[in-house]
C-alpha positions as semicolon CSV with decimal commas, in nm:
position;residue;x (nm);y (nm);z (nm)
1;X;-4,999;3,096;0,024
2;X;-5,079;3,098;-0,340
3;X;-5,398;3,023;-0,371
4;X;-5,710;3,247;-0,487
5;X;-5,784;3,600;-0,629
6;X;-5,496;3,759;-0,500
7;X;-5,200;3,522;-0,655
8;X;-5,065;3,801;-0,889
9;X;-5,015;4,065;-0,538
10;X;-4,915;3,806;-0,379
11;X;-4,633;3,579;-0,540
12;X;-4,467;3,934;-0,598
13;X;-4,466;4,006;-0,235
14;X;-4,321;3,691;-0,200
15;X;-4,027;3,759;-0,440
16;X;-3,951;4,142;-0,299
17;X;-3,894;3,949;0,018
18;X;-3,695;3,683;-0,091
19;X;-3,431;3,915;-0,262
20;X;-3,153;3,675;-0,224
21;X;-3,339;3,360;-0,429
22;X;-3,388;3,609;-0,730
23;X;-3,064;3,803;-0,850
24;X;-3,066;3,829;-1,220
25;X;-3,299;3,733;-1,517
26;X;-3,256;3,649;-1,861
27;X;-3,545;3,728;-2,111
28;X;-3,482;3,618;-2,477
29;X;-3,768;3,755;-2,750
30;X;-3,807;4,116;-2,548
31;X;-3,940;4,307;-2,812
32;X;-4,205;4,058;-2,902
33;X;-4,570;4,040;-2,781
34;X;-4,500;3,872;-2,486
35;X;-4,133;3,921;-2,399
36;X;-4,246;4,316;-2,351
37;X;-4,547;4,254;-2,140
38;X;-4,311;4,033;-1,933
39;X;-4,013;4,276;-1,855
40;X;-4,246;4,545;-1,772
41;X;-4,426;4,354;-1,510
42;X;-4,094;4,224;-1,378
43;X;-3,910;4,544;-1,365
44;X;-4,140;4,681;-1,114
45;X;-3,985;4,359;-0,828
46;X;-3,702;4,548;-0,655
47;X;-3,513;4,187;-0,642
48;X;-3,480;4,132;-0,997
49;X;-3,220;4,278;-1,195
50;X;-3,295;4,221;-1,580
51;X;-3,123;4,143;-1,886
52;X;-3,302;4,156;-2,258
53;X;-3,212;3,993;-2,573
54;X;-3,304;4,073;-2,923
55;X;-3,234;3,995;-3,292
56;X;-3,121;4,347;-3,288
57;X;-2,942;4,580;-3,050
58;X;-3,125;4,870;-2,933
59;X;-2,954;4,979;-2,633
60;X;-2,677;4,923;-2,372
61;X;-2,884;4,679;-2,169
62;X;-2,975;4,470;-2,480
63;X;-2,803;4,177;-2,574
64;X;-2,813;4,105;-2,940
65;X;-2,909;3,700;-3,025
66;X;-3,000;3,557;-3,316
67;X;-3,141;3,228;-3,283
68;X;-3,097;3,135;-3,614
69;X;-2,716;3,143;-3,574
70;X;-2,433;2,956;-3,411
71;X;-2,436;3,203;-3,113
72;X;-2,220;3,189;-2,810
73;X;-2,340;3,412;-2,495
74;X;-2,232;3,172;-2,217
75;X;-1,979;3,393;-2,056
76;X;-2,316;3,675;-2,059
77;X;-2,506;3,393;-1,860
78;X;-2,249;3,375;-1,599
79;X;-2,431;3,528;-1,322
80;X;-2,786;3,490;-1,464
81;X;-3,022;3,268;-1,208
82;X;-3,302;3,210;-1,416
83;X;-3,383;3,223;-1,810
84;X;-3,743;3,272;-1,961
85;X;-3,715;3,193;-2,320
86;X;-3,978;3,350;-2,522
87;X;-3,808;3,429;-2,856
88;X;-3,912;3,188;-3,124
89;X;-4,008;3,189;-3,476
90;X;-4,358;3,186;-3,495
91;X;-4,651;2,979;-3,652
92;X;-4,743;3,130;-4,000
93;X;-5,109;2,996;-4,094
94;X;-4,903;3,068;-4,505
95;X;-4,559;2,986;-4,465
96;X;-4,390;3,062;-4,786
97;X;-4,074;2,908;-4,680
98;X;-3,946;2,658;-4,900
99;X;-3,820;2,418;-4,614
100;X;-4,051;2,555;-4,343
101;X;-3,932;2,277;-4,114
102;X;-3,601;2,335;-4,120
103;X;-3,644;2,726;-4,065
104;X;-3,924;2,651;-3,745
105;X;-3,614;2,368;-3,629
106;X;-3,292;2,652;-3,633
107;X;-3,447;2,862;-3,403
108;X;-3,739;2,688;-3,217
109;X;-3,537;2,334;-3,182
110;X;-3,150;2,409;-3,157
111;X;-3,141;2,794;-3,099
112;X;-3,336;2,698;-2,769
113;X;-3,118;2,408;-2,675
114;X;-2,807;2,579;-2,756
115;X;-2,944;2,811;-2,556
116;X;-2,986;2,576;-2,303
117;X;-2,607;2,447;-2,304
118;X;-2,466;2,715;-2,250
119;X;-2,686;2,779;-1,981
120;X;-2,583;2,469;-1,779
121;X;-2,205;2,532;-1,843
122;X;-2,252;2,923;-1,687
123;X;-2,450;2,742;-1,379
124;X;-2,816;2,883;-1,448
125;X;-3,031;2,756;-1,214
126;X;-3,382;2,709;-1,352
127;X;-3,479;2,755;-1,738
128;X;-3,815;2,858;-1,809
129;X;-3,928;2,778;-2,199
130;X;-4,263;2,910;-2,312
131;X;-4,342;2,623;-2,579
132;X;-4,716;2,601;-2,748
133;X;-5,028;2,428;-2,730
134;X;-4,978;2,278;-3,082
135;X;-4,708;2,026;-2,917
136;X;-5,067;1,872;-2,768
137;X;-5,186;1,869;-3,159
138;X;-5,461;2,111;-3,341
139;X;-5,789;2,024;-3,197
140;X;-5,999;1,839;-2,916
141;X;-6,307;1,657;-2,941
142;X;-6,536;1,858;-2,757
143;X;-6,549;1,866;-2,367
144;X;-6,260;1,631;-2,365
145;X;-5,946;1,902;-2,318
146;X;-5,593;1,841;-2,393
147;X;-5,381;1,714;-2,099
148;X;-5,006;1,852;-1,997
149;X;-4,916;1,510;-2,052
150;X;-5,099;1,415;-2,345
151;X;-4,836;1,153;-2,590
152;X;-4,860;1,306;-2,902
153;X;-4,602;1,387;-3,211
154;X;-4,711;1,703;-3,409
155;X;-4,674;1,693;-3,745
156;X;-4,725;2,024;-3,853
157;X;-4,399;2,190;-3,839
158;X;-4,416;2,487;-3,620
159;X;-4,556;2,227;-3,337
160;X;-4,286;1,978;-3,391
161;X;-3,991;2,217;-3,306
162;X;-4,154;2,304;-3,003
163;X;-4,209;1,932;-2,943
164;X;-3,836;1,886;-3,007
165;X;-3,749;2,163;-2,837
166;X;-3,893;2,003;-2,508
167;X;-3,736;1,638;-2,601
168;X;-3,463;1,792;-2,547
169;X;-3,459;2,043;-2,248
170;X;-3,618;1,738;-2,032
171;X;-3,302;1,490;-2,137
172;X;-3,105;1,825;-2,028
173;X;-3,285;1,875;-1,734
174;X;-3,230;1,497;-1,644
175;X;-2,893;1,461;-1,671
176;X;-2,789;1,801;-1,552
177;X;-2,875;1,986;-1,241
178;X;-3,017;2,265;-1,429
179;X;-3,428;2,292;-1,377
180;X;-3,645;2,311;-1,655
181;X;-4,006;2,441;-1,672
182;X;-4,202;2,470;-1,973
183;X;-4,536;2,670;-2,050
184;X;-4,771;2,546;-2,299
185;X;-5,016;2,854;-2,402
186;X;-5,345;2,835;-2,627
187;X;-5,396;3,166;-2,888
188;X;-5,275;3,455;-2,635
189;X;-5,446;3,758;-2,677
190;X;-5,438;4,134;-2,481
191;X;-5,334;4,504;-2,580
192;X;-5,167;4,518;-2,901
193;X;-5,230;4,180;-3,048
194;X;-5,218;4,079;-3,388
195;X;-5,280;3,803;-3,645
196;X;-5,628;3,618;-3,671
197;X;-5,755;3,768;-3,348
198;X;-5,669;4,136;-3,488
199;X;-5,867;4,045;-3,716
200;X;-6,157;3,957;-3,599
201;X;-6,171;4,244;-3,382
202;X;-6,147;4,451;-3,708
203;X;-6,471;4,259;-3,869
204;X;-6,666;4,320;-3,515
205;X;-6,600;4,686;-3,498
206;X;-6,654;4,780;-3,880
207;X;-7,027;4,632;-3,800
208;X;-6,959;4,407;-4,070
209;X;-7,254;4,119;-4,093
210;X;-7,051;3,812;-4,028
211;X;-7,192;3,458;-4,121
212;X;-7,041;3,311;-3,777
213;X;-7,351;3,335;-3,544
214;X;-7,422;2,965;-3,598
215;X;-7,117;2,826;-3,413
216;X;-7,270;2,782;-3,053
217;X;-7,133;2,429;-3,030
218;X;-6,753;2,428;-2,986
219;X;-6,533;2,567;-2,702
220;X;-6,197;2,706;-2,715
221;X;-5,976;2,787;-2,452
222;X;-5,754;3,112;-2,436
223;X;-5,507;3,327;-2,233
224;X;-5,506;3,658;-2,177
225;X;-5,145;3,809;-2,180
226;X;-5,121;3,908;-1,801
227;X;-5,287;3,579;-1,712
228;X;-4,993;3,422;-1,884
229;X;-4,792;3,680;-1,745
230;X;-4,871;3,565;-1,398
231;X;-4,775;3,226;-1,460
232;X;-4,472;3,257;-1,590
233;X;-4,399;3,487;-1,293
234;X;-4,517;3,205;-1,025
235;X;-4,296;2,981;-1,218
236;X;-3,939;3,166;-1,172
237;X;-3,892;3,005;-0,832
238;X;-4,170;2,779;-0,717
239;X;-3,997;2,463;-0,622
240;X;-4,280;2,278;-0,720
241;X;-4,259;2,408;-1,086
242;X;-3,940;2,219;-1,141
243;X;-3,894;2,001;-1,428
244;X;-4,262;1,997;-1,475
245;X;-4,509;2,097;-1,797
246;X;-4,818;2,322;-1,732
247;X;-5,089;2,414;-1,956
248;X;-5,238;2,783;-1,887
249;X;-5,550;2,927;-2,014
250;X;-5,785;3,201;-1,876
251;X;-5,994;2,929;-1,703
252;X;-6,328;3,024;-1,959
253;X;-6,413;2,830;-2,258
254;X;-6,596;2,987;-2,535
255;X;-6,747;2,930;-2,827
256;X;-6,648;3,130;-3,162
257;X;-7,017;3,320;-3,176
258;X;-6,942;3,366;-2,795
259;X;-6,625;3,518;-2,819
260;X;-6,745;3,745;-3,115
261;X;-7,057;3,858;-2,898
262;X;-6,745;3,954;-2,640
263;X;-6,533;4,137;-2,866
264;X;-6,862;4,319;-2,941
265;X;-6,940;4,386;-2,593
266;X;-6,608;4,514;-2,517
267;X;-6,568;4,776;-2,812
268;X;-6,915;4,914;-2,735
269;X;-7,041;4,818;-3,092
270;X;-7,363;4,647;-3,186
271;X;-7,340;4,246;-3,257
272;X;-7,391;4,141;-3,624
273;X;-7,397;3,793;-3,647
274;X;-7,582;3,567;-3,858
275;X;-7,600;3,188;-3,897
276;X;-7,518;2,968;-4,176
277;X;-7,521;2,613;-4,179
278;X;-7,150;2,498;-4,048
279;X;-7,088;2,239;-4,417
280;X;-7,191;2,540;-4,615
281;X;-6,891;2,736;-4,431
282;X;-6,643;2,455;-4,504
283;X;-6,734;2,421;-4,834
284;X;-6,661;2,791;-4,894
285;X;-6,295;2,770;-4,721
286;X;-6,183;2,458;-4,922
287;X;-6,298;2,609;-5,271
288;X;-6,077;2,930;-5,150
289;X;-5,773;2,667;-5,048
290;X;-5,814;2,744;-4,644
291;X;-5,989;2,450;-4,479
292;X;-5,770;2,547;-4,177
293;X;-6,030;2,888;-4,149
294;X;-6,288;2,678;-4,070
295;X;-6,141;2,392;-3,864
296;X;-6,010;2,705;-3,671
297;X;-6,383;2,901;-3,679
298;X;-6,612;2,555;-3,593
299;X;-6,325;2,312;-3,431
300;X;-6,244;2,268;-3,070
301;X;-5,954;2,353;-2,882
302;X;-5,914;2,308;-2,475
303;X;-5,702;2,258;-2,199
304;X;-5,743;2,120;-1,892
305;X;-5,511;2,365;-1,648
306;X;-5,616;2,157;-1,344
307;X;-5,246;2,052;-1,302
308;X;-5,153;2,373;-1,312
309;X;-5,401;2,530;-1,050
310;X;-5,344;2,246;-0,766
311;X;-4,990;2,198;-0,819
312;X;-4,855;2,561;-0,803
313;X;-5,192;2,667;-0,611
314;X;-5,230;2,946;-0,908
315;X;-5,565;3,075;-1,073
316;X;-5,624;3,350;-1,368
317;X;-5,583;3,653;-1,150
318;X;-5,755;3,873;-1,446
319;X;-6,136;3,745;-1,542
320;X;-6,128;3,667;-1,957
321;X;-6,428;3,988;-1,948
322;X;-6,203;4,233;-1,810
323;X;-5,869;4,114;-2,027
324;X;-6,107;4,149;-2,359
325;X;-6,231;4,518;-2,267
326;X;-5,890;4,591;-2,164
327;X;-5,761;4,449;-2,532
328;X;-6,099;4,628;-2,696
329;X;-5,978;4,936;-2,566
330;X;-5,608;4,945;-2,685
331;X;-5,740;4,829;-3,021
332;X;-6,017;5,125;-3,012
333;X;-5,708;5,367;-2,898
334;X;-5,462;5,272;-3,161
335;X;-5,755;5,280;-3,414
336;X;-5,812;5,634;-3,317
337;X;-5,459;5,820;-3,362
């Protein structure tokens, strides 16, 4: 039933005619990148009633929830069936913070499972957590892609709370009757994205000669946002999805001068890359104190969503070609106004 092209269609038949499984859902992190994308795709299912959470009130349907707090919302979560927990604080390639550990740990580590607590004392019935890739660590040799069950302890500090985070939703989910399902994505990109990939696209489209058409050799995997999207919304009731970890990507590994000649395709705009031996590149970033750049630029970085395709019969609805011209073109819109 949820196999192939059509999974998206689908799975949201499937929920408009199951209206009694689905009766309310909670989405923490709303007004982030993906916590918008994901409430407007689920307010259009008939079934599901919705409620949002922010830092920051912004209407009488928002629920205001700092993570970084001792918060209490359990008698909001009395009649909520499922949570998808997207708020977090986010990887910073330059954290400033003085103790960025502790700061990634109040909100990513025991915001979530206070979150979680409170959850199982109002009777929730499934908790959806959208963790990160960097639980599985930073890179992969090539060809050999990280696993949803990898064993591996992150050190860097953003990846640890998320790692700590899910330590402690599965002894939850053991011990209580309360489901748990957690999402690991890659570097999500789509309409209105920011960061590293912004700016990349910003390089492409200024026609700016970049030194990056030499790295043919490595393969990363990413998500589009309504591939990941699509998951999350497969994962709000299958019963196989239960307690269980699942990698997601858009199915299409790429190298970095591949994904540059894409962005290029995408915005219309005429490919300037040139090639420069890779050590020549490295040297450069660790004489500017960013080795990270180039690990990033040359290293590798898949996942192996197998698991996720046969167990909840799911594939990318959205090809990574038509996600990139459909990110190309809100980045060509915005740069217009």
């Amino acid at each position: 039933m949820w196999h192939n092209i059509g999974v998206n269609t689908l799975y949201l038949n499937y929920l408009q005619s199951h209206r009694l499984i689905l009766k309310k859902i909670l989405i923490t992190g709303t007004t982030g990148f993906l916590g918008r994308a994901l409430t407007s795709k689920l307010q259009k299912v008939e079934s599901v009633t919705l409620l949002s959470t922010s830092r920051f009130k912004t209407s009488e349907e928002m629920l205001a929830l700092d993570f970084s707090t001792d918060f209490n919302v359990e008698a909001e979560l009395s009649d909520i069936d499922v949570i998808i927990h997207c708020a977090a604080r986010v990887h910073i390639l330059n954290d400033t913070d003085s103790n960025p550990l502790d700061a990634f740990r109040a909100v990513n580590t025991y915001g979530t499972l206070n979150l979680a607590n409170q959850a199982v004392d109002a009777g929730v019935q499934r908790f959806i957590f959208i963790s990160s890739i960097k639980v599985n660590g930073e890179s992969t040799d090539l060809d050999f892609p990280f696993q949803p069950d990898n064993e591996f302890v992150p050190t860097d500090p953003y990846g640890l709370s998320k790692y700590e985070a899910e330590v402690g939703l599965r002894k939850i989910a053991k011990e209580t009757e309360m489901e748990v399902v957690i999402i690991r994505p890659p570097l999500v990109y789509g309409p209105g994205v920011k960061a590293n990939f912004s700016s990349m696209m910003k390089w492409v489209y200024k026609g700016l000669p970049l030194p990056l058409g030499g790295i043919k050799n490595n393969r990363r995997s990413l998500v589009a946002l309504d591939n990941l999207v699509d998951l999350i919304v497969c994962c709000i009731d299958h019963p196989k999805a239960a307690n269980q970890t699942f990698l997601v990507s858009d199915d299409y590994d790429l190298s970095t001068t591949q994904l540059l000649m894409d962005m290029a395709t995408a915005l219309g705009v005429v490919n300037r890359l040139f090639p420069i031996p890779s050590s020549w590149f490295t040297l450069a970033a660790k004489l500017i104190g960013k080795p990270a750049i180039s690990q990033r630029l040359y290293g590798s970085l898949q996942v192996d969503i197998s698991k996720t395709k046969e167990m909840l019969g799911w594939e990318p609805p959205y090809s990574a070609a038509e996600c990139m011209k459909k990110t190309a073109d809100a980045f060509l819109e915005n740069n217009h106004k």
